[in-house]
SEKETI-48935 format. One record per residue: x, y, z negated of N, C-alpha, C in turn; residue number from 1. Coordinates in steps of 0.1 Angstrom, whole numbers, plus 5000, padded with zeros to 4 digits. Atoms other than C-alpha are relative to their C-alpha. Last residue first. Layout:
N
    n.u    n.v    n.w   ca.u   ca.v   ca.w    c.u    c.v    c.w     n
      X      Y      Z      X      Y      Z      X      Y      Z   NUM
...
//
This chain:
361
    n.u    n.v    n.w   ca.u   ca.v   ca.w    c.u    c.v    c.w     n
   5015   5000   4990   9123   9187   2327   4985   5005   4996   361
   4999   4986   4995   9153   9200   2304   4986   4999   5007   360
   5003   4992   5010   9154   9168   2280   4995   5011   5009   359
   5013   4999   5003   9153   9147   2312   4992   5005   4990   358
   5001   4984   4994   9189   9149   2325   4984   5002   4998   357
   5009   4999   4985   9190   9112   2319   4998   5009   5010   356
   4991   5002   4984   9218   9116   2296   4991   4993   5008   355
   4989   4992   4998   9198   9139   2273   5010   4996   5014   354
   5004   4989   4990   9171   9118   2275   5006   5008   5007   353
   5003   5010   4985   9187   9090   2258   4995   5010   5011   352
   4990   5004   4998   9198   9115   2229   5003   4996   5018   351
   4995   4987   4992   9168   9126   2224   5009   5001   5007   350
   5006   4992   4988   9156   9092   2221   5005   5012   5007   349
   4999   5007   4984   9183   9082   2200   4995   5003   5013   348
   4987   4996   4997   9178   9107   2171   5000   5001   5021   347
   4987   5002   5007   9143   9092   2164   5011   5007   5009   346
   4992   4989   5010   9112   9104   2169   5010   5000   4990   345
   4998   4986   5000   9107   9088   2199   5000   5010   4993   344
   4988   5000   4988   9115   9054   2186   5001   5014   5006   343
   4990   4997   5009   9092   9058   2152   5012   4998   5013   342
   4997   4992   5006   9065   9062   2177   5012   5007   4992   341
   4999   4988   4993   9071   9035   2200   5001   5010   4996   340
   4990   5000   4994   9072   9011   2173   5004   5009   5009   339
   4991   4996   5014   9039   9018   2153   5015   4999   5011   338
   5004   4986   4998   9021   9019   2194   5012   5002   4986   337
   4989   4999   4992   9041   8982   2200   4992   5018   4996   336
   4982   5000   5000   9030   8973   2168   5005   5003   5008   335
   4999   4987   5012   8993   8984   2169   5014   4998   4998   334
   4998   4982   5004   8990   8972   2202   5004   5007   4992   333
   4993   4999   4993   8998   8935   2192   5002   5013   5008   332
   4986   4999   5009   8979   8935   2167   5008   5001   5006   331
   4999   4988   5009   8949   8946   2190   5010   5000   4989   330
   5000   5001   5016   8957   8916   2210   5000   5012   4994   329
   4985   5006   5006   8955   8927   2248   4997   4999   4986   328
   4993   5007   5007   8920   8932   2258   5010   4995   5000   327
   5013   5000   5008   8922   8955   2288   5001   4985   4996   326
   5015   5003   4996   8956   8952   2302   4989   4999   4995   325
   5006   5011   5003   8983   8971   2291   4987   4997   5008   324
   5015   5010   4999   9000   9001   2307   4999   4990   4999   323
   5003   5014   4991   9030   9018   2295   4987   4994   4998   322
   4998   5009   5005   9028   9056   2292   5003   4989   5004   321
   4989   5014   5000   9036   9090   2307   4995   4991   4990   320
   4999   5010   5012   9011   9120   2303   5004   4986   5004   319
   5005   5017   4997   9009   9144   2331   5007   4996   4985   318
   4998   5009   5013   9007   9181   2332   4996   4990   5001   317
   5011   5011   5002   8990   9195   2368   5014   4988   4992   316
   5012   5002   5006   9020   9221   2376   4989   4987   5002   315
   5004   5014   5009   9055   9227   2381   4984   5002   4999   314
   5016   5000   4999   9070   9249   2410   4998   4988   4988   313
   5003   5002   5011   9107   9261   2416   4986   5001   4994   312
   5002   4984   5002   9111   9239   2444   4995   5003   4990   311
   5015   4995   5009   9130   9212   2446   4997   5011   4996   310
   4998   4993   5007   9155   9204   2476   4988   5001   4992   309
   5011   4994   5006   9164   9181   2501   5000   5009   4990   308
   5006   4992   4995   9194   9176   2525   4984   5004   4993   307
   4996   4990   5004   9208   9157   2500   5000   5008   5005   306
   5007   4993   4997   9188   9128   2501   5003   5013   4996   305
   5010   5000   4990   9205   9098   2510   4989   5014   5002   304
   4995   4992   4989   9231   9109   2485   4990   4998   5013   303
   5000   5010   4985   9206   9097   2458   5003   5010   5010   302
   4992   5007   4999   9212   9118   2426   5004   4990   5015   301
   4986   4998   5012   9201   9149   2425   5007   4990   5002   300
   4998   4989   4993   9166   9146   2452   5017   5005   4994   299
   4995   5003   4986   9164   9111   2435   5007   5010   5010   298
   4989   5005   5003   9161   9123   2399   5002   4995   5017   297
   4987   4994   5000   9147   9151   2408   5009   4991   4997   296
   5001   4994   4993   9112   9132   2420   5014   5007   5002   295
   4996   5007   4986   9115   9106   2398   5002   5010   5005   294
   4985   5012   5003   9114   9131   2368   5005   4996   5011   293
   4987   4999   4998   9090   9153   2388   5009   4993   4994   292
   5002   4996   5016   9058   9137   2394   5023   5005   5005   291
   5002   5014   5009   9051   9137   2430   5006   5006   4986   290
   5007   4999   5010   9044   9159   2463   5000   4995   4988   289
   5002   5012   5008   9062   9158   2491   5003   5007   4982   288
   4998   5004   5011   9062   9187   2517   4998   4990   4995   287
   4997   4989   5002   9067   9191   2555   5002   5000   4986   286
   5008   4998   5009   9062   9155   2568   5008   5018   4994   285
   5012   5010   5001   9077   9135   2592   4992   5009   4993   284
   5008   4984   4997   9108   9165   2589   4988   4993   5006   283
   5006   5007   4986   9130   9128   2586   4993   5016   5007   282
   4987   4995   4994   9142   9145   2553   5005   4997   5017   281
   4999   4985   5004   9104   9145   2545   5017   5003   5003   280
   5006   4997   4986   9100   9111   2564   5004   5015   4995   279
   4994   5001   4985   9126   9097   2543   4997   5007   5007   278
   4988   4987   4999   9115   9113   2507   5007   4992   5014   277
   5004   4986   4998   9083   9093   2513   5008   5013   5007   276
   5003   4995   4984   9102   9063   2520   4991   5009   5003   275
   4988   4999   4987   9122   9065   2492   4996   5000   5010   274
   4999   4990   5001   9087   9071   2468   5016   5006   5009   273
   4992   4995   5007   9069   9042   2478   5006   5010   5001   272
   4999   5004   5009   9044   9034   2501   5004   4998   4989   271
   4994   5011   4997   9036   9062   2517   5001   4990   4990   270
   4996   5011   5008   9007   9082   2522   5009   4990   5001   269
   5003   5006   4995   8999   9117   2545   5008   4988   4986   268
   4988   5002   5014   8981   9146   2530   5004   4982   5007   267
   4993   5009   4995   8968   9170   2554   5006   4992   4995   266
   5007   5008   4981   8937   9188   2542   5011   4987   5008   265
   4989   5002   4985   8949   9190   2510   4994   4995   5008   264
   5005   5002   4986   8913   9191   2490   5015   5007   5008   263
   4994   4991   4998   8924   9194   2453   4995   5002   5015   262
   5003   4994   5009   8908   9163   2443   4999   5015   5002   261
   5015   4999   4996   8924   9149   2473   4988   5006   4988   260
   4999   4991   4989   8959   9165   2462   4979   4996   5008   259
   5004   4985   5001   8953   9150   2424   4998   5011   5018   258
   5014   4998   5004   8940   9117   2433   5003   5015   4994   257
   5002   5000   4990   8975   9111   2453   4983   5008   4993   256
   4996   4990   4986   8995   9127   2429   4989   4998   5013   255
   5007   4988   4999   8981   9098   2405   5003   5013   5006   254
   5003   4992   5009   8992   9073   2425   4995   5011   4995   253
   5005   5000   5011   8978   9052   2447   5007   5006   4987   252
   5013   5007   4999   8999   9057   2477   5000   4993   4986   251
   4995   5014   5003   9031   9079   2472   4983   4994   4996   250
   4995   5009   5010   9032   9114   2484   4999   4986   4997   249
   5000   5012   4996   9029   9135   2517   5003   4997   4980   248
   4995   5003   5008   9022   9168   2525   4996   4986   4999   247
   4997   5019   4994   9015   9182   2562   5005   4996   4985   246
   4984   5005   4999   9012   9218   2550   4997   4986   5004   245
   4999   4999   4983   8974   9236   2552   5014   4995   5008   244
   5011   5006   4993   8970   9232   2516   4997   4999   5011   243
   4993   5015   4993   9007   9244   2505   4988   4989   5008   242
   4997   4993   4990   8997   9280   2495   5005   4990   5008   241
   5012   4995   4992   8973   9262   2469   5008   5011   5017   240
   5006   5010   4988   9002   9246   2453   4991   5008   5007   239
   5008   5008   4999   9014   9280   2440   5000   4990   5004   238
   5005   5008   4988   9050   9295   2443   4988   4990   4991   237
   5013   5000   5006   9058   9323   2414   4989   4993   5009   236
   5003   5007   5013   9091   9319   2417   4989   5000   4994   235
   4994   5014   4999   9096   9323   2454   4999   4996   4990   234
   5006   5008   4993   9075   9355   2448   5002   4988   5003   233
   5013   5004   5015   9095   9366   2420   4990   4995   5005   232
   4998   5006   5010   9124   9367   2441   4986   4994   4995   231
   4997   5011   4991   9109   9385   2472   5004   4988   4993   230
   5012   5001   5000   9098   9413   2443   4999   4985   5009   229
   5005   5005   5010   9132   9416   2438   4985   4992   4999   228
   4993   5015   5007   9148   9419   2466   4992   4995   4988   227
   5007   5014   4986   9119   9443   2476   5010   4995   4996   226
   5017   5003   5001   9123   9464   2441   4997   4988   5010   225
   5005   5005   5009   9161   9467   2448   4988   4992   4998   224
   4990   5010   4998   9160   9479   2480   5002   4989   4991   223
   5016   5008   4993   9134   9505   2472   5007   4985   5000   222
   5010   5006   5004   9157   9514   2440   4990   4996   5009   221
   4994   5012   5005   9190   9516   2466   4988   4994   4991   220
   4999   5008   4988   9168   9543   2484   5009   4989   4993   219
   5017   5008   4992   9153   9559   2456   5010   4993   5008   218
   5009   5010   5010   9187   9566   2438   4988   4992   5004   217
   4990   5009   4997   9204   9579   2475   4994   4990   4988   216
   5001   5011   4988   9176   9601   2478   5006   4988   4995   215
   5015   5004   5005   9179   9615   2443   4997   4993   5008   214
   5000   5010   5014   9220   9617   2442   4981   4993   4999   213
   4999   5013   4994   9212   9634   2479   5003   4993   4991   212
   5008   5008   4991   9197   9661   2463   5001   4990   5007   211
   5009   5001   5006   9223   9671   2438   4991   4994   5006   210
   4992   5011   5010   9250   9671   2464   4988   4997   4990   209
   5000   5009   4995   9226   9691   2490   5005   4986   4994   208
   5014   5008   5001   9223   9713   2467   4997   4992   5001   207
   5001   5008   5015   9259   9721   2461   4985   4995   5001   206
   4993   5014   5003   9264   9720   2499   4995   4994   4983   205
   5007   5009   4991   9236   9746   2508   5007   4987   4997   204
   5010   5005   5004   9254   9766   2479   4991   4988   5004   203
   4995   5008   5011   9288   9763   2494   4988   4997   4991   202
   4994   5020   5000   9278   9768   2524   5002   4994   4993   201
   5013   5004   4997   9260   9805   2514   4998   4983   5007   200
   5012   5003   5014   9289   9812   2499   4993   4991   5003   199
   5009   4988   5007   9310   9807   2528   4995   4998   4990   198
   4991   4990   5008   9341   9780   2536   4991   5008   4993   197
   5006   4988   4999   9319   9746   2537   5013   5014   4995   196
   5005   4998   5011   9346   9713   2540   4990   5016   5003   195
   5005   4988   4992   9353   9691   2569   4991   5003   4983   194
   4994   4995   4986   9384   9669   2563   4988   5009   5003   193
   4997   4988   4998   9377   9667   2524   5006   5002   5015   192
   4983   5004   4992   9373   9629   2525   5008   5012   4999   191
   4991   4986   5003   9345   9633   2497   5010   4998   5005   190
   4988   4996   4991   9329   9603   2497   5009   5006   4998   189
   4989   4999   5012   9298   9609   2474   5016   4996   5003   188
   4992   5016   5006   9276   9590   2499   5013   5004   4988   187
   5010   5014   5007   9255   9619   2502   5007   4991   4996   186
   5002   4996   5018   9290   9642   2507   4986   4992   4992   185
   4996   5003   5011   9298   9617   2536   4997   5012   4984   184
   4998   5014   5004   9269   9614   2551   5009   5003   4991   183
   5012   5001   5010   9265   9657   2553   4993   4987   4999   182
   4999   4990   5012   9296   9665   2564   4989   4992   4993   181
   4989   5008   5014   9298   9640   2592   5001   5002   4987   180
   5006   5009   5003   9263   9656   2607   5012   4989   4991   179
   5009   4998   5008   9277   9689   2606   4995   4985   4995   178
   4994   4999   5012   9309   9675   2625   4992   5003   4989   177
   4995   5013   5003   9288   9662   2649   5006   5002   4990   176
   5013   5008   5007   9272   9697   2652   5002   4986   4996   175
   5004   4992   5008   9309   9711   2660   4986   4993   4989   174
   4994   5001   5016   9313   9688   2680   5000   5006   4991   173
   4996   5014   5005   9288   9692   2700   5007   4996   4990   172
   5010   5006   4986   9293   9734   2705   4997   4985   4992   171
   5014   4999   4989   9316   9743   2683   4996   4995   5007   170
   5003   4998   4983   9340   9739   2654   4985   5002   5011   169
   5011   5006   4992   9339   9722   2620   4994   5005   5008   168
   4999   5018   5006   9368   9726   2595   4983   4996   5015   167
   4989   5006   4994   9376   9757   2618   4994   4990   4998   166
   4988   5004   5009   9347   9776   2605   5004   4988   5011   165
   4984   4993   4998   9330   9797   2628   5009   4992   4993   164
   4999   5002   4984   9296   9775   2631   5012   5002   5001   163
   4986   5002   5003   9294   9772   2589   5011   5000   5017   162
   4996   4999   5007   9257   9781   2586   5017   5006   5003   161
   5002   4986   4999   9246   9767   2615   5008   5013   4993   160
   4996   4994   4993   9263   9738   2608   5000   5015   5008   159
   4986   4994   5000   9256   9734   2577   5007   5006   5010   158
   5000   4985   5008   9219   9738   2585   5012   5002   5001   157
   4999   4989   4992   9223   9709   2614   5003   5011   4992   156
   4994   4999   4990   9236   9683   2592   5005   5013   5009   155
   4989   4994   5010   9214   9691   2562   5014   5003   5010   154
   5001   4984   5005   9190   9683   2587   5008   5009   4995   153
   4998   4992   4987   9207   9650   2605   4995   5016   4993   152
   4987   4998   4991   9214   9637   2570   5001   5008   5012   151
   4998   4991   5009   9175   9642   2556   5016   5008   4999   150
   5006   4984   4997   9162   9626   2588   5007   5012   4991   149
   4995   5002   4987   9183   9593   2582   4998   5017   5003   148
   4988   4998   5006   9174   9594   2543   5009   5006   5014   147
   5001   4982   5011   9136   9598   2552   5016   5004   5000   146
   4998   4985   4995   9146   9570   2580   4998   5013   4996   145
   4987   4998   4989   9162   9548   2558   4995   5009   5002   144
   4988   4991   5006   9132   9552   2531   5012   5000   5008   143
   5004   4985   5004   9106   9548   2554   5013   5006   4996   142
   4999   4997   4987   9125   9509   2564   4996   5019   5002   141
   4984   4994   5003   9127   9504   2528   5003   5005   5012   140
   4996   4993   5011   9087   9506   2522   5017   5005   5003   139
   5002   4983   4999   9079   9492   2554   5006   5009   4992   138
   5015   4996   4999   9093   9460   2554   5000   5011   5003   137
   5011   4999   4984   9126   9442   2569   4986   5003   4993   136
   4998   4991   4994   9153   9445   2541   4988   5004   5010   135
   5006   4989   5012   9142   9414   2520   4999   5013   5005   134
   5014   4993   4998   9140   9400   2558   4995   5009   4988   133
   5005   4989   4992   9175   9395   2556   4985   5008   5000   132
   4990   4991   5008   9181   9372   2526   4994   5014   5008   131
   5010   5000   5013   9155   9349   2544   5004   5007   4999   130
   5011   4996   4997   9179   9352   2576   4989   5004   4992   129
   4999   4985   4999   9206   9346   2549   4994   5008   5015   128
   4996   4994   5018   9194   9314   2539   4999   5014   5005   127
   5008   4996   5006   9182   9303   2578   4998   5009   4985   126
   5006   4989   4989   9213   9306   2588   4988   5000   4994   125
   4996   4985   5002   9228   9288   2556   4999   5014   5009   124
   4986   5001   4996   9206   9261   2562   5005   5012   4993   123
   5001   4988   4984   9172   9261   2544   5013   4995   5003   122
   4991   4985   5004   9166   9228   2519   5004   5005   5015   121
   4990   5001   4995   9140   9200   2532   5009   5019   4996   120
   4992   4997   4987   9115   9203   2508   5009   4996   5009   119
   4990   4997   4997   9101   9187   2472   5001   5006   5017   118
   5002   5001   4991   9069   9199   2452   5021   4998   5005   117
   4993   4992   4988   9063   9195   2417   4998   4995   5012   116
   5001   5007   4983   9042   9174   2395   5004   5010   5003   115
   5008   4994   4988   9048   9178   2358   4999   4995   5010   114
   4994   5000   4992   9059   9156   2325   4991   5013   5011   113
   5012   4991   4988   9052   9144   2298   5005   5008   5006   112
   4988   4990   4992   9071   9114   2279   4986   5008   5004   111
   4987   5000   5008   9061   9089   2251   5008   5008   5009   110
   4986   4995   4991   9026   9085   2256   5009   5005   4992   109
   5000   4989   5002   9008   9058   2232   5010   5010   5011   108
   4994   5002   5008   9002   9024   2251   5002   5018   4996   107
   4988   4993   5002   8975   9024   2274   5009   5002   4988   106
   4996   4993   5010   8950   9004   2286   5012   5005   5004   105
   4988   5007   5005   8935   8992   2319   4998   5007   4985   104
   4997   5017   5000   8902   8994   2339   5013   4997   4996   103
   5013   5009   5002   8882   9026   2328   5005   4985   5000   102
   5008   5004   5009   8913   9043   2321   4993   4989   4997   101
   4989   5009   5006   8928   9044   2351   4995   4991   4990   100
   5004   5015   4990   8899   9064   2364   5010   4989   4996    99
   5009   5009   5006   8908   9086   2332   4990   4988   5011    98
   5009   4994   4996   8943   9092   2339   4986   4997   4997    97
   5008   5004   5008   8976   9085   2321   4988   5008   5008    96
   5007   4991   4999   9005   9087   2345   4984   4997   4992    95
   5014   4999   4991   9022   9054   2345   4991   5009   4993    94
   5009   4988   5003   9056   9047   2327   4989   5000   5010    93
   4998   4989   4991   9075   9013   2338   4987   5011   4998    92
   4988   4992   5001   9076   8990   2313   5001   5015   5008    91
   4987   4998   4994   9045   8970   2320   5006   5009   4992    90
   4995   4982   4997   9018   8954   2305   5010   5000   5008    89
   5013   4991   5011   8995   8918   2303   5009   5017   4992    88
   4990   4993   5010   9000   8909   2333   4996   5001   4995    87
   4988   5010   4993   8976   8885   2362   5018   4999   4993    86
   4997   5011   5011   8948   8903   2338   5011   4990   5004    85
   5007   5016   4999   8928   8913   2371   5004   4994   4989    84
   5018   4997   5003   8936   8953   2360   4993   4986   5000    83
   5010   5003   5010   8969   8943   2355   4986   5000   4995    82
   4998   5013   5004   8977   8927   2385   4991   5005   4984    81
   5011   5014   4994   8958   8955   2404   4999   4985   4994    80
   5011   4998   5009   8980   8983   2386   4993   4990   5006    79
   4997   4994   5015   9013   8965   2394   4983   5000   4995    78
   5000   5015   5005   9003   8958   2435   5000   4997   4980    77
   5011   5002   5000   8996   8998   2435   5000   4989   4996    76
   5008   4999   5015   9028   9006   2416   4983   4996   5004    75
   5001   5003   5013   9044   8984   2439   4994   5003   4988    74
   5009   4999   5006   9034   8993   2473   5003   4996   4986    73
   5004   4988   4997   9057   8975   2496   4987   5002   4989    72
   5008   4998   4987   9072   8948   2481   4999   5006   4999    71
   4987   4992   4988   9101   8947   2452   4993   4997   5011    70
   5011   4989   4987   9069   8942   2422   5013   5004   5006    69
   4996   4987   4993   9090   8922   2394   4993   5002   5012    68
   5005   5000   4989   9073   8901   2370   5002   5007   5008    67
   5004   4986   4987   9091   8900   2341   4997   4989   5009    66
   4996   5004   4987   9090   8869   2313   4994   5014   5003    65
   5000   4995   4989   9084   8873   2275   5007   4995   5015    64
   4997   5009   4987   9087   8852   2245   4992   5011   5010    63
   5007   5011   4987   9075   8870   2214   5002   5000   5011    62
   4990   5011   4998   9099   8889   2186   4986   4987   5008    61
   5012   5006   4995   9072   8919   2184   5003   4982   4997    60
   5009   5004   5005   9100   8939   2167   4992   4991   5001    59
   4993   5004   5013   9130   8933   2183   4989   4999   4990    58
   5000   5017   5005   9111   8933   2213   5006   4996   4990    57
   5013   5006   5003   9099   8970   2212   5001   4981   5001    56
   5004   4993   5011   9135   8986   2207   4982   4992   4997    55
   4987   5007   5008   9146   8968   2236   4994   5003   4986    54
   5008   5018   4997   9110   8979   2259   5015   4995   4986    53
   5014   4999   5010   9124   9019   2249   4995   4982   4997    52
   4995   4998   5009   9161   9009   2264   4987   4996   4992    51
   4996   5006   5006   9144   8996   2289   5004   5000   4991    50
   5011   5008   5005   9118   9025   2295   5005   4984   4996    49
   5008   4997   5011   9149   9047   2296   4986   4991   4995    48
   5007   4990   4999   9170   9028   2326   4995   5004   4983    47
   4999   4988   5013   9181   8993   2324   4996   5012   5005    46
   5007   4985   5003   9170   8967   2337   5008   5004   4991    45
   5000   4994   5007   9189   8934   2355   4999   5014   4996    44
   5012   4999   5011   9174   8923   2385   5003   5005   4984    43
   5000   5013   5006   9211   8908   2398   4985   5001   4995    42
   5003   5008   4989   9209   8935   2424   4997   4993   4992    41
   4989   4993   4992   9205   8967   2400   4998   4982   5009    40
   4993   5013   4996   9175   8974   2387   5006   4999   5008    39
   4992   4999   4993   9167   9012   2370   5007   4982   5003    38
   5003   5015   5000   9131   9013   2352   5013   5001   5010    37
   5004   5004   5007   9126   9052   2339   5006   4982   4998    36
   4992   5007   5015   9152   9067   2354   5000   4997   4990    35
   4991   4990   5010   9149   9054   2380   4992   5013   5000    34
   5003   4986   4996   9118   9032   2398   5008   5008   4990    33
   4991   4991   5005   9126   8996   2403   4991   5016   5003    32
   4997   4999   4985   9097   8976   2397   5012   5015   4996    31
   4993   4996   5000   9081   8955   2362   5008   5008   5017    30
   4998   4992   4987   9055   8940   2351   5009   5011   5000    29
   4996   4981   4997   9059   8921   2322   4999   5004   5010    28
   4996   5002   4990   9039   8887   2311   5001   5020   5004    27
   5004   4989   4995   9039   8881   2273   5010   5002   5012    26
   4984   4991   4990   9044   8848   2265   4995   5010   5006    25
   4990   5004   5002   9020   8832   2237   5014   5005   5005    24
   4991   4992   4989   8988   8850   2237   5012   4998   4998    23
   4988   4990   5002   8961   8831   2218   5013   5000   5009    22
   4989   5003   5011   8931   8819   2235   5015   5005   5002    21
   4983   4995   4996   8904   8832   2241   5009   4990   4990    20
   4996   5009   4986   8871   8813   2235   5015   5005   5004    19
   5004   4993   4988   8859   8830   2201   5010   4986   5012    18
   5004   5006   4991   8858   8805   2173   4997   5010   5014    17
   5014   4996   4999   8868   8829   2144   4990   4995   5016    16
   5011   5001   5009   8892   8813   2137   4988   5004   5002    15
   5000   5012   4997   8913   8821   2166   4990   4992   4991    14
   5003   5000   4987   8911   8856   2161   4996   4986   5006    13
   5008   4999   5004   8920   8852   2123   4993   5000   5017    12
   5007   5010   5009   8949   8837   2132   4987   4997   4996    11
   5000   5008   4988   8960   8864   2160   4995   4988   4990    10
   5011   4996   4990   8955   8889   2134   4997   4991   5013     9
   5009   4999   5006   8975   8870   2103   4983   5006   5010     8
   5004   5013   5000   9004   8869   2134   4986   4994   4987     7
   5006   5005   4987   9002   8899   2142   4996   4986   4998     6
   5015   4997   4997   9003   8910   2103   4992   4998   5013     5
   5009   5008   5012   9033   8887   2092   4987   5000   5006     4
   5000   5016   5002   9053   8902   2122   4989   4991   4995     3
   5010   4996   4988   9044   8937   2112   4999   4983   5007     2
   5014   4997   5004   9059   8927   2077   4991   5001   5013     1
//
């Protein structure tokens, strides 16, 4: 039936003495970019937007030919063909924007997505130098030495206190032994080599036990708190802390119109998205900037780039379609939009995503 009705719409089209004329082999644009559009030497696609494109020729059933884009620059060359009409769509998803807009179409979106940020990952020196500095503020640094002070005191009293007793002698040592006393009963220890004999030691001790349970609570909760807090700051990473960074993404796309938009002062442009992620594991460049699918699917799968890392950051929502060119046959939209639909809300799709690693993104 959809068939019947392109073809009843392309009839009437032609009838009606306009000057176009009808659209016999649809011309594809096409370039590799996994794990939407994945080609392997021979040019044969597969990836997710093949599969999806399989599902949309069984319907449409009209003669097609690709156009593959493997120069520099592809998705720019791509949107330029279609904007002149040199194609009349592509396969390969493209960020829905409204400068876009004005000079292509778009087929309904069928994925959405974020823009993240990738890195060069720390070493394991650098790792637990990070790790380290959770230790290095003010807050826990007070609490040592409150805890520090609170030892040498207790220290000296017992000693005073306990001067004659054997378990802890005179002069120096003596006071050394005060100050052993009173780590290990804080730390709950309990070696029993220097114990209080008097009352009045044995009270100063029971206090001391009760009172260093409260120190010792604060002081693991500062510790805590700054690990934590150091946490929740790596997970609560802005772009806006990245505007003074050397960042780089992929010429003409939309990433590029969000960072100038956004006024990155330093943003430098490659042509594609492997020789982005070169200069960035190159240290050309400090961050890179792009949509995440591509973005983890390279940083995951391509051993070329396993010195990188993604950070945990998503923002400025994007809308995935395939782009047409202004006038394409409106029967011919309306079957590839009816088809598209009943594809992603089918089984399959989920499915397909599933082993892309792309349900989770």
């Amino acid at each position: 039936m959809r068939r019947i009705a392109f073809l009843c719409i392309a009839w009437m089209v032609i009838g009606s003495g306009l000057s176009a004329k009808p659209l016999d082999t649809l011309r594809i644009g096409v370039y590799h970019s996994p794990p939407f559009v994945i080609l392997d030497d021979q040019n044969e696609i597969e990836g997710v937007s093949a599969w999806l494109w399989g599902r949309l020729a069984q319907e449409i059933e009209m003669p097609h030919i690709f156009v593959h884009y493997q120069q520099d620059e592809p998705l720019k060359h791509l949107l330029d063909d279609l904007e002149g009409g040199h194609i009349d769509l592509s396969i390969n998803p493209i960020a829905i924007t409204s400068e876009r807009y004005d000079s292509i179409d778009f087929t309904f979106p069928f994925y959405i997505g974020n823009l993240t940020m990738a890195r060069l990952s720390q070493t394991k020196l650098e790792s637990f130098a990070d790790f380290f500095k959770g230790f290095m503020n003010r807050r826990v640094l007070n609490m040592t030495l409150l805890l520090f002070g609170f030892v040498i005191l207790f220290g000296m009293i017992i000693w005073r206190v306990e001067r004659n007793n054997r378990h802890f002698g005179k002069g120096i040592r003596g006071l050394l032994s005060g100050f052993w006393w009173s780590a290990v009963t804080m730390t709950t220890v309990g070696y029993g080599d220097t114990v209080p004999k008097s009352h009045v030691g044995r009270l100063i001790a029971f206090f001391w036990m009760l009172f260093s349970l409260i120190i010792i609570s604060f002081f693991v909760a500062s510790i805590t708190s700054s690990l934590t807090v150091k946490n929740l700051t790596d997970a609560d990473l802005a772009p806006e802390n990245f505007k003074q960074s050397r960042v780089a993404t992929v010429h003409a796309s939309a990433t590029e119109d969000y960072l100038k938009r956004n006024f990155f002062r330093d943003i430098n442009l490659y042509p594609n998205l492997t020789e982005g992620l070169t200069a960035l594991r190159d240290e050309e460049v400090d961050i890179f900037v792009y949509d995440e699918p591509w973005l983890a699917y390279q940083v995951y799968h391509n051993p070329a780039f396993r010195q990188l890392e993604i950070l945990p950051l998503r923002f400025q929502m994007e809308q995935y379609a395939m782009p047409m060119r202004k006038k394409l046959d409106h029967g011919l939209e309306a079957i590839i939009t009816e088809v598209m639909l009943e594809a992603i809300e089918s089984k399959d799709w989920t499915l397909l995503l599933s082993e892309y690693q792309l349900e989770h993104l």
